[in-house]
C-alpha positions in Angstrom: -33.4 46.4 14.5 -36.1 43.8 13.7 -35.7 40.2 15.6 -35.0 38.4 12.7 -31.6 40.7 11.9 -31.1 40.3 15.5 -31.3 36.7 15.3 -28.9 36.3 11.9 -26.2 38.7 13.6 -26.6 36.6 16.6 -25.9 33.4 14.7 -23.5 34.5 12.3 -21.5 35.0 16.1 -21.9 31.4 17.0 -24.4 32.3 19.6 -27.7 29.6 20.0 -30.9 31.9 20.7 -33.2 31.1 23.4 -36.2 32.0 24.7 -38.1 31.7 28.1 -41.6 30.4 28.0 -44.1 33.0 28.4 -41.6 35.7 28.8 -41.9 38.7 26.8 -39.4 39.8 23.9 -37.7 43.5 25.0 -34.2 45.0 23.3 -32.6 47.7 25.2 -31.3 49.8 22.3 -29.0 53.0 23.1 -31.1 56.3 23.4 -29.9 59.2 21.8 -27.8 58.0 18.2 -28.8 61.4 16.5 -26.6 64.4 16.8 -27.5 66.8 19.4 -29.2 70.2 17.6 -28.0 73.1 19.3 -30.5 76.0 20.4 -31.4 78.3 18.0 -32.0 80.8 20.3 -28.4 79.8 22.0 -26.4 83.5 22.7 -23.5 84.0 20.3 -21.1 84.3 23.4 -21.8 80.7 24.4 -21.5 79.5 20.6 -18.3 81.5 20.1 -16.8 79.9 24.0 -18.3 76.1 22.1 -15.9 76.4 19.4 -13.1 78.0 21.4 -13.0 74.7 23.4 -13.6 72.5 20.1 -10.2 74.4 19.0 -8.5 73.6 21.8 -9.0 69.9 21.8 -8.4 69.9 18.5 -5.0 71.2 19.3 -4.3 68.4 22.5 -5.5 65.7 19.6 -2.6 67.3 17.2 -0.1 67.2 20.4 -0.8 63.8 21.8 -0.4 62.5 18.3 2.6 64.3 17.6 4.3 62.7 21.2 2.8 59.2 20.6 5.0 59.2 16.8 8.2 61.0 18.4 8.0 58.6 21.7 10.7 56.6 23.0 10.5 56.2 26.5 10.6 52.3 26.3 12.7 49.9 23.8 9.3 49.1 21.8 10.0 52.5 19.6 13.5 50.4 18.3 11.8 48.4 16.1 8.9 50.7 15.2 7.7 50.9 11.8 4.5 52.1 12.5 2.3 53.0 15.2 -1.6 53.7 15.6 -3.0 56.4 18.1 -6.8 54.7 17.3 -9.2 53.9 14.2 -13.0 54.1 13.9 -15.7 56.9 14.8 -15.0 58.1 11.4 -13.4 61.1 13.0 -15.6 61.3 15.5 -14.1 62.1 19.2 -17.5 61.9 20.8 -17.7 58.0 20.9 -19.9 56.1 23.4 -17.8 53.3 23.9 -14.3 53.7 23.8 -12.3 49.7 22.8 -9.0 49.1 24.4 -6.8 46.5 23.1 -3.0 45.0 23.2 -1.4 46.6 20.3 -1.1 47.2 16.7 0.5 44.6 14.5 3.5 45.6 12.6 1.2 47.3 10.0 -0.3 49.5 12.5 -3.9 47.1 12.2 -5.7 47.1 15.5 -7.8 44.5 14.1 -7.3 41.9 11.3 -9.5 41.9 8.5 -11.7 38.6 10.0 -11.5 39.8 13.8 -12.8 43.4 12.3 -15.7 41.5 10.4 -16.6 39.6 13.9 -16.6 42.7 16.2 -19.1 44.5 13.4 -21.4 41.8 13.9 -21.0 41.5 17.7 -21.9 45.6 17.6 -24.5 45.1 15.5 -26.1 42.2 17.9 -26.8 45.3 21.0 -27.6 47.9 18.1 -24.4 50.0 18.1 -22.9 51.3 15.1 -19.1 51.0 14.6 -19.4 54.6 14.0 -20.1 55.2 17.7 -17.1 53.2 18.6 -13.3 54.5 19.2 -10.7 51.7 18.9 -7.2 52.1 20.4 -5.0 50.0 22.1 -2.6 50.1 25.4 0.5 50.0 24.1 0.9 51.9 20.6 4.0 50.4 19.0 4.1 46.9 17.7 4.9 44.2 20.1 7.7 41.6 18.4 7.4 38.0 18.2 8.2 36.3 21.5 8.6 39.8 23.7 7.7 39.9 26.8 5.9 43.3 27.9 7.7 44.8 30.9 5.9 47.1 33.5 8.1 50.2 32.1 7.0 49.5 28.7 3.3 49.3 30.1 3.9 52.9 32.5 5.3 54.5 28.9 2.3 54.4 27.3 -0.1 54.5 29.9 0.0 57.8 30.0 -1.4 58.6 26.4 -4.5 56.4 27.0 -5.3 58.4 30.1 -5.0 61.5 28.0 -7.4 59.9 24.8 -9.7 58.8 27.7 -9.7 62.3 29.3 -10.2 64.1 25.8 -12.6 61.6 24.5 -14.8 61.3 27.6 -16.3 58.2 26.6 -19.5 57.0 28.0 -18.2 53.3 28.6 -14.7 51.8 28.5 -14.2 48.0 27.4 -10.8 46.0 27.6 -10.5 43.6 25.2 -8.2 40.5 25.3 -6.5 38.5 28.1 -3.1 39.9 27.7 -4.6 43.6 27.6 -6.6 43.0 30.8 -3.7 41.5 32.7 -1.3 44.4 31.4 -3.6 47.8 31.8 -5.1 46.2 34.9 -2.0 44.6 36.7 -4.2 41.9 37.3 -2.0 38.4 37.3 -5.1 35.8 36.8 -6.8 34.4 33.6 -9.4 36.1 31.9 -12.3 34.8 33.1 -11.2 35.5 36.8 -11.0 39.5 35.8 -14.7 39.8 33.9 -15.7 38.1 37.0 -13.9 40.5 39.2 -14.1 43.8 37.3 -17.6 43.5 35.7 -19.4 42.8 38.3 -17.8 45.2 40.7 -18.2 47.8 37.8 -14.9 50.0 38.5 -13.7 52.5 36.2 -10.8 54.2 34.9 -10.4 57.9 35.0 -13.8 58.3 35.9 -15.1 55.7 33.2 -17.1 53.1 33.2 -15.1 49.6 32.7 -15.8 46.5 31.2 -13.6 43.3 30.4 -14.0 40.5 27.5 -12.7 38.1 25.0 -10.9 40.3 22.0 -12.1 39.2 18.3 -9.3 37.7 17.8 -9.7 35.2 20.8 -12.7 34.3 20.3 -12.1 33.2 16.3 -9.4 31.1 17.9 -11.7 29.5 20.7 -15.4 29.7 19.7 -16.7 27.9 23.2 -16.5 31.4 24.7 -18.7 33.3 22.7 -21.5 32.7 24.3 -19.3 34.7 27.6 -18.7 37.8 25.2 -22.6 37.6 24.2 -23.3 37.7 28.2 -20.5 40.8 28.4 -22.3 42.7 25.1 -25.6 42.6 27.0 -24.4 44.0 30.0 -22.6 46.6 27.7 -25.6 47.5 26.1 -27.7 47.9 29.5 -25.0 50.1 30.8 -24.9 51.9 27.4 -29.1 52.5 28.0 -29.2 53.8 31.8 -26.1 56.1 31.1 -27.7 59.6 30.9 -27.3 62.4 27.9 -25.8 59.9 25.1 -25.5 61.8 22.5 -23.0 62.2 19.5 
């Protein structure tokens, strides 16, 4: 990406540029984007023992869908018209950044329309295509008006987003939203207390990378803190770059 698309994404975001005086411009870009070419001289065994696995997750992906649409371990399912397991990739389960947020709306959206247009833009900003990205969310029914989220209703679901992060294996996790953060992480303390506490300590869940930051949908409500997000993207996108093997 040239600086001048940089720069447009950047502003379209909200975010002033700056420059030091005298310092030199770099990007750190994500290595690897094009699809891995295996051997040609690979033995037939080991291609045949490839595809035996790829079947296999296949099959979890069929099962952990079908148990996410007959769930009802917690009161959410009452009132379920429609849940969402994830969106994005484009079918792809070999993401390199795996997006956590709160919960569908009643529609099964992840994202509205505007937050969607937002995040695009904030991906394009560090150079990563939405089609390397895998959007799902904690919870996966619908949370009603004025419901509080209980720690059972939290436990329920748990459980499939450690199995999408085990299947996936995602080169970097990201929690996106106050509420999220506070509910995945049992973390009672404002947002800006967990980036500080999480990001810089870089822990991990199920052996993955994790990062915290403002949701789309926060930040279109309270611009001031995009600038934060912009300072969360960079560090994604340096973590994203000294990761080795990312491939699709």
């Amino acid at each position: 990406m040239d600086e001048n698309t940089r720069r447009y994404y950047l502003q379209t975001m909200g975010i002033q540029c700056w420059e030091l005086a005298g310092k030199e411009k770099s990007e750190v870009i994500p290595a690897g984007l094009a699809p891995a070419r295996p051997s040609e001289t690979e033995p037939l065994q080991e291609s045949r023992v490839t595809a035996d696995a790829s079947n296999t997750v296949a099959a979890s992906w069929r099962q952990l869908q079908a148990s996410v649409q007959q769930c009802e371990l917690c009161s959410l399912h009452e009132a379920r018209q429609q849940m969402t397991v994830a969106t994005g990739t484009g079918g792809s389960k070999t993401p390199l950044l795996m997006v956590v947020l709160l919960a569908p709306d009643e529609h099964g959206a992840l994202l509205t329309e505007s937050a969607n247009a937002l995040f695009e833009k904030m991906l394009a900003a560090i150079n990563l295509p939405m089609n390397k990205v895998y959007i799902s969310s904690l919870l996966k029914c619908p949370v009603p008006d004025n419901h509080t989220i209980s720690v059972s209703e939290i436990d329920s679901c748990r459980q499939y987003l450690k199995q999408q992060i085990q299947l996936l294996q995602p080169k970097q996790l990201v929690v996106l939203g106050e509420t999220a953060a506070r509910c995945l992480l049992q973390k009672n303390m404002p947002l800006d207390d967990i980036r500080a506490n999480v990001n810089s300590l870089q822990q991990n869940i199920e052996g993955v990378s994790l990062l915290v930051s403002y949701s789309p949908e926060e930040l279109l409500l309270q611009a001031e803190n995009k600038r934060k997000a912009w300072t969360d993207l960079q560090q994604l996108q340096q973590l994203l770059a000294v990761q080795p093997s990312i491939k699709s």
